[in-house]
C-alpha angles and dihedrals in degrees: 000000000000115000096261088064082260121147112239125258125252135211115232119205089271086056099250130151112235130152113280099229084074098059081055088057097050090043082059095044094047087058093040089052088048094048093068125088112251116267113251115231106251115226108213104210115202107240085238100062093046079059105050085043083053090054096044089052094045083054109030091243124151124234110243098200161150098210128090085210084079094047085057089042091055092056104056096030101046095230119130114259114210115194112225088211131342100291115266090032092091114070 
């Protein structure tokens, strides 16, 4: 504590002068941040595909395609996915 009953000030990385009660603030947060599980990347599936996969299930048809939707979808579905051409090839 300064003699003012100040905290004292603290450097950050840019070299410049803050409280340091605030660098107390961003050390809890940090942990806080790292204490989390790590977020899962969410696949939006257009409600179309998840139709013609339906239809191929029901008949047992396979998904000729350009699309890894319908790679996600054969997994969980149990339909055979056919690639059009090797993905990235097709503008």
């Amino acid at each position: 504590m300064c003699a003012e009953g100040q905290p004292l000030a603290a450097v950050d990385d840019r070299g410049a002068h803050r409280p340091a009660h605030s660098n107390h603030r961003s050390r809890r947060a940090r942990r806080h941040a790292h204490a989390r599980p790590p977020l899962r990347r969410v696949q939006l599936i257009p409600v179309v595909d998840y139709l013609i996969a339906a239809a191929a299930q029901e008949t047992g048809a396979a998904v000729l395609h350009h699309d890894r939707d319908y790679d996600t979808l054969a997994e969980i579905m149990g339909f055979e996915s056919v690639w059009l051409a090797p993905p990235g090839s097709l503008p």
